[in-house]
C-alpha positions in Angstrom: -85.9 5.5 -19.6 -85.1 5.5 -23.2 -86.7 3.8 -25.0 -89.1 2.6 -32.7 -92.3 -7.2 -46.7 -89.2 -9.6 -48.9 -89.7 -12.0 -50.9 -86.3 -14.1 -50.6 -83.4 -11.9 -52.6 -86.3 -9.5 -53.1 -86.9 -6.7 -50.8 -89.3 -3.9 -50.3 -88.2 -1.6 -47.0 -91.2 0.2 -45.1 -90.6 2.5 -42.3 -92.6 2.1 -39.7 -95.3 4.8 -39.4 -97.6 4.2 -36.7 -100.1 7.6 -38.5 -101.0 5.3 -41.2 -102.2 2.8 -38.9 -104.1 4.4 -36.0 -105.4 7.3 -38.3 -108.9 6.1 -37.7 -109.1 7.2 -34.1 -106.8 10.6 -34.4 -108.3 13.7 -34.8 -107.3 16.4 -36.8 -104.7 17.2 -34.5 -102.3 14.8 -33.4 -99.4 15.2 -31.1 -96.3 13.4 -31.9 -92.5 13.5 -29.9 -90.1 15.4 -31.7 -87.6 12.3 -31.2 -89.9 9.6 -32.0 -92.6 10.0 -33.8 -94.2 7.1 -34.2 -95.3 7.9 -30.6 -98.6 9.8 -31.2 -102.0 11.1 -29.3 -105.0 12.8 -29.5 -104.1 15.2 -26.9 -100.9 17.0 -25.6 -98.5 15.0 -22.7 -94.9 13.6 -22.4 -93.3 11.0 -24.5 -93.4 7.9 -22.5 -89.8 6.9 -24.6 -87.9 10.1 -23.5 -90.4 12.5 -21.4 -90.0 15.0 -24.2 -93.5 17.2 -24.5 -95.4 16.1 -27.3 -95.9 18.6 -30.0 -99.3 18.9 -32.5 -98.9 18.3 -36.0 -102.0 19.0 -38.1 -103.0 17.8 -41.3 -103.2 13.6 -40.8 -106.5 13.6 -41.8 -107.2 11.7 -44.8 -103.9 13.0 -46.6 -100.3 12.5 -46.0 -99.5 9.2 -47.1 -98.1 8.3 -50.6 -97.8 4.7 -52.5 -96.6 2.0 -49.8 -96.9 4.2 -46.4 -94.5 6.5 -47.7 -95.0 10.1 -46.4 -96.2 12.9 -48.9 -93.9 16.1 -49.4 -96.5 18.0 -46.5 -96.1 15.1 -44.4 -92.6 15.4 -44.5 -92.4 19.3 -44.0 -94.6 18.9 -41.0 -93.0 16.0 -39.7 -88.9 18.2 -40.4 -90.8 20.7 -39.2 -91.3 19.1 -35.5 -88.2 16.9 -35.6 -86.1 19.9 -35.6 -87.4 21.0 -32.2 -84.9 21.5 -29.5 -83.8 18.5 -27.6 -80.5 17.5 -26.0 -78.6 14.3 -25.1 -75.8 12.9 -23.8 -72.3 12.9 -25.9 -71.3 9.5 -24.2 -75.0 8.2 -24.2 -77.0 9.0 -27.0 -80.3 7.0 -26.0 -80.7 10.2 -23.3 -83.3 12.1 -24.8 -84.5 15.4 -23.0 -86.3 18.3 -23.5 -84.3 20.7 -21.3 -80.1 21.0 -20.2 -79.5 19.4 -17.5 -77.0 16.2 -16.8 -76.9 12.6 -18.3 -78.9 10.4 -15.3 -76.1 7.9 -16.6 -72.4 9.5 -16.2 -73.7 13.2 -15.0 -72.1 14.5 -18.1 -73.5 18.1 -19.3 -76.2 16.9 -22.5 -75.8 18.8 -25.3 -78.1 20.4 -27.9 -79.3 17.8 -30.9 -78.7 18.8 -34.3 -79.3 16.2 -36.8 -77.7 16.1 -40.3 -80.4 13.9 -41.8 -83.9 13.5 -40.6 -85.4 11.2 -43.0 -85.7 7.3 -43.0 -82.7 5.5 -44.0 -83.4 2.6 -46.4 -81.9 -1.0 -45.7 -80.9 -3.8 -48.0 -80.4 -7.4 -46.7 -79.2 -10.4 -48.2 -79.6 -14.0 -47.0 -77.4 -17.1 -47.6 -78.7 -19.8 -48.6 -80.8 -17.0 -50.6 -84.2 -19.6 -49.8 -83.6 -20.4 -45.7 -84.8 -23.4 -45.1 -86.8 -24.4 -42.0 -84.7 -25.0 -38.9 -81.3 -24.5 -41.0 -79.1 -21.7 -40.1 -79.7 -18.8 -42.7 -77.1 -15.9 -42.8 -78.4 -12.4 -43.0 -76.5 -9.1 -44.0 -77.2 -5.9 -43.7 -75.7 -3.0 -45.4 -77.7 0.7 -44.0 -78.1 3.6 -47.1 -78.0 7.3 -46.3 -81.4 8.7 -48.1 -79.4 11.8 -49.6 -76.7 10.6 -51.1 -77.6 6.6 -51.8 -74.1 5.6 -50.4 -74.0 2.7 -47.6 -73.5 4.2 -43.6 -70.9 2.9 -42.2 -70.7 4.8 -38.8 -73.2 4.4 -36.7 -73.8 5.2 -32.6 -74.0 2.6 -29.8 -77.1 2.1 -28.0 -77.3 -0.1 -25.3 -73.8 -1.4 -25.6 -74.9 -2.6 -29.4 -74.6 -0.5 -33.0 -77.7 -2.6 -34.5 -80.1 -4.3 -32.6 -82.5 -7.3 -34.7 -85.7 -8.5 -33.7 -87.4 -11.5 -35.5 -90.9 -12.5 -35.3 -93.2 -14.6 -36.6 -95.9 -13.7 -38.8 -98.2 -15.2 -36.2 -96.3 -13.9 -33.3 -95.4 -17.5 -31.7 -91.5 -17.1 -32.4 -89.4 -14.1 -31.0 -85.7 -13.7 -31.4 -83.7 -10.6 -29.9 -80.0 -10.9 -31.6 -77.4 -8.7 -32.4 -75.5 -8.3 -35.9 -72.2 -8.3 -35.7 -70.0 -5.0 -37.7 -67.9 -5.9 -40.6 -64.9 -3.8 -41.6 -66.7 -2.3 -44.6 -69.8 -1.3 -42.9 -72.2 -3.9 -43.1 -73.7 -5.8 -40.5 -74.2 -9.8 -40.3 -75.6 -12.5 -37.8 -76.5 -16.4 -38.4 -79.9 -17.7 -36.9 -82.6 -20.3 -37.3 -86.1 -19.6 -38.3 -87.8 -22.7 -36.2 -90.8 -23.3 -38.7 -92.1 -22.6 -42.3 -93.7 -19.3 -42.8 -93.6 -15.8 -43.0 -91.2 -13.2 -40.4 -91.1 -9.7 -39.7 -87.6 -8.4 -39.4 -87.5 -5.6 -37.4 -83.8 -3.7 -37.5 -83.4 -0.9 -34.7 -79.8 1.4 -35.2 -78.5 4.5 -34.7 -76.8 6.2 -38.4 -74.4 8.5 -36.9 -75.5 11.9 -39.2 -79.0 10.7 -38.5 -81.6 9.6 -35.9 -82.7 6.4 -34.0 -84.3 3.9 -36.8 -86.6 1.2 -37.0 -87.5 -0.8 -40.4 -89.4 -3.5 -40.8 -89.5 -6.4 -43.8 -90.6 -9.5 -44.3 -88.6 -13.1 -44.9 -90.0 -16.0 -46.0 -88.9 -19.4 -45.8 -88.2 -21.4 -48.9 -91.2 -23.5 -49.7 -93.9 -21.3 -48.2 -97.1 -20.5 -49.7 -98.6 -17.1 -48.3 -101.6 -17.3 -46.7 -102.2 -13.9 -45.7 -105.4 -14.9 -43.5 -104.3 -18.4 -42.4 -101.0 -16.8 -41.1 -102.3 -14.2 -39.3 -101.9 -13.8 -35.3 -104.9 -14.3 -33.3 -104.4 -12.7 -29.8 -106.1 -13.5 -26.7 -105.3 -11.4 -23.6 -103.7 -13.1 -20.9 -106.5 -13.4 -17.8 -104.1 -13.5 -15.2 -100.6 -12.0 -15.7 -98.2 -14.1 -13.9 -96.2 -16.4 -15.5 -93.0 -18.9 -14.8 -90.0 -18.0 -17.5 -87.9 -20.3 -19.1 -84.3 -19.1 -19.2 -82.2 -19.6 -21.8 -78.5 -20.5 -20.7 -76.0 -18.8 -22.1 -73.1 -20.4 -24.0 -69.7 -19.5 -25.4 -71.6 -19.9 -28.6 -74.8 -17.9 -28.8 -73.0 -15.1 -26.3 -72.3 -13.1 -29.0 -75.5 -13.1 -30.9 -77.7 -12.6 -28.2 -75.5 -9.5 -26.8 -73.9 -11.3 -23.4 -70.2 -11.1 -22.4 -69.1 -14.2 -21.6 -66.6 -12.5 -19.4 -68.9 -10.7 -17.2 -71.5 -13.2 -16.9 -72.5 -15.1 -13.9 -72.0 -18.4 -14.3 -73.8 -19.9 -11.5 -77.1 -21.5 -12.5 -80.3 -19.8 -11.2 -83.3 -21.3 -10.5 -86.4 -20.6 -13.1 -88.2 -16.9 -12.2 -92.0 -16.3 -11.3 -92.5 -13.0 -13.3 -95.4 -11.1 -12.2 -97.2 -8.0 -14.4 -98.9 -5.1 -13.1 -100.2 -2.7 -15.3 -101.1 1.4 -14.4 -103.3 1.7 -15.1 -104.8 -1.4 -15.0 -106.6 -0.9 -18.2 -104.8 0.7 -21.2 -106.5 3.3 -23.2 -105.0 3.6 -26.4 -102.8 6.3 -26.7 -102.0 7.2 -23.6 -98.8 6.2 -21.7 -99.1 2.9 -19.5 -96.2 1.6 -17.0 -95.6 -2.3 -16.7 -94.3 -3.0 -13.6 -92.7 -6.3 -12.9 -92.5 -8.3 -9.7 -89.5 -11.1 -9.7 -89.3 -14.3 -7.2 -87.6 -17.2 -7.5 -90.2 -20.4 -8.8 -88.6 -22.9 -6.2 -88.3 -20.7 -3.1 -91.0 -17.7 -3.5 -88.1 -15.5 -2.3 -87.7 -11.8 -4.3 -85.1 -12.1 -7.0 -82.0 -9.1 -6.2 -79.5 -10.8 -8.6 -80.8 -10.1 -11.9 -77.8 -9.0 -14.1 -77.7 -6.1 -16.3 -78.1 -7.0 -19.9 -77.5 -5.1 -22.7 -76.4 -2.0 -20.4 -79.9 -2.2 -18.7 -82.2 -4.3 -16.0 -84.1 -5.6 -19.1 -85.3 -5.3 -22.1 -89.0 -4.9 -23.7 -90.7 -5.5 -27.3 -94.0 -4.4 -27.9 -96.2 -5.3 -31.1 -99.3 -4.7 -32.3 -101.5 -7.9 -33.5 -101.1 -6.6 -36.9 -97.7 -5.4 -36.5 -97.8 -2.4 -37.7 -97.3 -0.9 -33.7 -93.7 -1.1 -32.1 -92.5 -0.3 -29.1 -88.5 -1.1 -28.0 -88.5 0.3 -24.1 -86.0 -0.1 -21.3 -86.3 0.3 -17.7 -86.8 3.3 -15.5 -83.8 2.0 -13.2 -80.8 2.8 -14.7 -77.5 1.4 -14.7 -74.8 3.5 -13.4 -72.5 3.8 -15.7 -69.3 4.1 -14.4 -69.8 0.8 -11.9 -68.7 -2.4 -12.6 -71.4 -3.9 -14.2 -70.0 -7.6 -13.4 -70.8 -7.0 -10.2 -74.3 -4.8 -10.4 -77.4 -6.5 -9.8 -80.5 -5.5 -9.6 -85.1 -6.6 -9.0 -87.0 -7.6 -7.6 -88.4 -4.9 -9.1 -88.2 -3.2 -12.4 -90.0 -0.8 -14.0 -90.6 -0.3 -18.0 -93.0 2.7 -19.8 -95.3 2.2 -22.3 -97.2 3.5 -25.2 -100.0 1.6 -26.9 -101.0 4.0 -29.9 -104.2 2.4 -31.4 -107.2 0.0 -29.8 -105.8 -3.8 -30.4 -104.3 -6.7 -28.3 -100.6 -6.1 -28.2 -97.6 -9.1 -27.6 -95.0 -7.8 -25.3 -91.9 -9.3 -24.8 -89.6 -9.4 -22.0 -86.7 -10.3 -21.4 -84.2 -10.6 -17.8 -80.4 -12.0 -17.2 -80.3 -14.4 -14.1 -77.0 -16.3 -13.5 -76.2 -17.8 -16.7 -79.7 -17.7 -18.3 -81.6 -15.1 -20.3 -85.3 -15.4 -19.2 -87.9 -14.3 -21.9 -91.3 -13.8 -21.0 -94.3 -13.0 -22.8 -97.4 -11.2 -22.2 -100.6 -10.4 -24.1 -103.0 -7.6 -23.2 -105.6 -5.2 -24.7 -105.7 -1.6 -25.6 -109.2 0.0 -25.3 -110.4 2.9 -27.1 -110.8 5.6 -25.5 -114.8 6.8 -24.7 
């Protein structure tokens, strides 16, 4: 229910702020969530993340962003302004977003008022070893979080779906997707060894939590050693999907990448599962940018045709979804509408044939979504490309 560029050893952190890009279709007054704001519309509504009303914020026309994206001193009053509207979560799960009391869908614990200590975007530094990755090496990346007020690294931070930092890597052409999880070290910093498969240009995206703050998403850029930018060669090139159905190929899950990918070799089960036909309906069937769309997935297993019941939970949820824009300047990081009860034994929860995942497409474009489902001892990513249309 829940659901936000680096030259090697050089690095230029850029929030993420979806105004800047879809500017050209808002009018004067937009309407943003209070928790997330990079989820925006020409007209009033619920955020599709958290259900929270969305509230108007004025002034986007032609003003309100400085050198590199960065918001202007109004911006920023306007956008304080709206982030310090009341909302509530849980104590023991602070994903819940809500814009009333009530109880946590997820332990039935009492939510309680949000306060945050720091509103603005926290800035990230990352290092890489070897400090040029080399195609189809293994590259080590760090990752040390800075609070904006007081230029000192974070080192507590809250969980969020069973992980304090979740990292997304994708190429600049949007052919190579990686969902991994940093690991904590004892002085703060986060780290995690991977592979970029080819030469060229990736967007990092990093989504955490800062503890005194609220729920983050920065982008950059890594470049492989060797590669000459070509900002229109490298570009992605879209084509909607005509029919969405497709046959995943699972990853299997090993002592070794367990860790990374955010699967406890404990819990999982180990059987082997047969390959998944994933099926995608969209409501409604054509997406108008800016308004809120619901994929909903149909799962059967590829050799029998029968409805698949034993998907596992992964990542305290029945899946997990990425959104990007062609351009990437969109992103969406959305779970399911099913929850996971969370006092159950998740070893033995399972879950489809159907599931469930809400949407928000801010801008007219083709958008890449991935998706990704636990099955036995596989992790089953599947992708989708479809269209936004503007709104007449």
């Amino acid at each position: 229910m829940c659901v936000l560029i680096l030259l090697v050893s050089s690095l230029l952190v850029t929030p993420i702020l979806s105004s800047a890009s879809s500017r050209a279709f808002q009018e004067s007054t937009v309407y943003e969530c209070p928790m997330h704001p990079e989820v925006q519309s020409s007209k009033p509504g619920k955020c599709p993340k958290c259900k929270m009303s969305l509230v108007a914020r004025r002034g986007v026309g032609g003003e309100g962003l400085g050198v590199g994206g960065a918001p202007t001193s109004s911006t920023a009053q306007s956008r304080e302004a709206v982030r310090q509207a009341d909302a509530y979560t849980c104590s023991m799960h602070p994903d819940i977003r809500t814009s009333a009391p009530g109880k946590c869908p997820k332990c039935g614990m009492a939510l309680v008022p949000v306060s945050p200590e720091i509103i603005d975007y926290y800035d990230l530094k990352l290092e890489t070893s070897p400090a040029a990755p080399k195609p189809n090496e293994r590259v080590r990346l760090r990752f040390a979080v800075i609070d904006p007020k007081t230029g000192e690294q974070v080192k507590q931070f809250q969980v969020l779906h069973d992980k304090l930092f979740h990292l997304f890597i994708v190429s600049q052409d949007m052919t190579e997707f990686q969902h991994i999880h940093p690991t904590p070290e004892a002085d703060g910093r986060f780290t995690v060894e991977t592979v970029l498969p080819r030469a060229g240009n990736y967007k990092v995206y990093s989504d955490f939590y800062p503890a005194r703050g609220t729920p983050q998403v920065l982008q950059q850029n890594l470049a492989t050693a060797g590669y000459t930018p070509d900002l229109i060669q490298s570009e992605a090139r879209l084509s909607p999907d005509a029919t969405l159905a497709k046959t995943g190929q699972g990853l299997k899950i090993t002592p070794e990448n367990a860790e990374r990918i955010g699967v406890s070799i404990r819990e999982l089960q180990k059987t082997p599962a047969n390959e998944m036909k994933i099926e995608l309906k969209l409501e409604p069937s054509q997406i108008i940018a800016g308004q809120p769309v619901t994929l909903k997935y149909h799962l059967t297993d590829a050799k029998t045709g029968s409805p698949v019941r034993d998907v596992a939970v992964y990542l305290g949820a029945w899946g997990h979804t990425l959104i990007l824009s062609e351009d990437q300047s969109e992103y969406v990081h959305s779970h399911p509408e099913e929850t996971v009860p969370d006092t159950a034994d998740r070893s033995k929860l399972r879950g489809g044939p159907d599931v469930t995942f809400n949407a928000f497409m801010p801008k007219p474009g083709n958008y890449r979504i991935w998706t990704q489902f636990l099955r036995g001892d596989a992790l089953t990513t599947v992708t989708f490309t479809v269209r936004a249309e503007r709104l007449r």
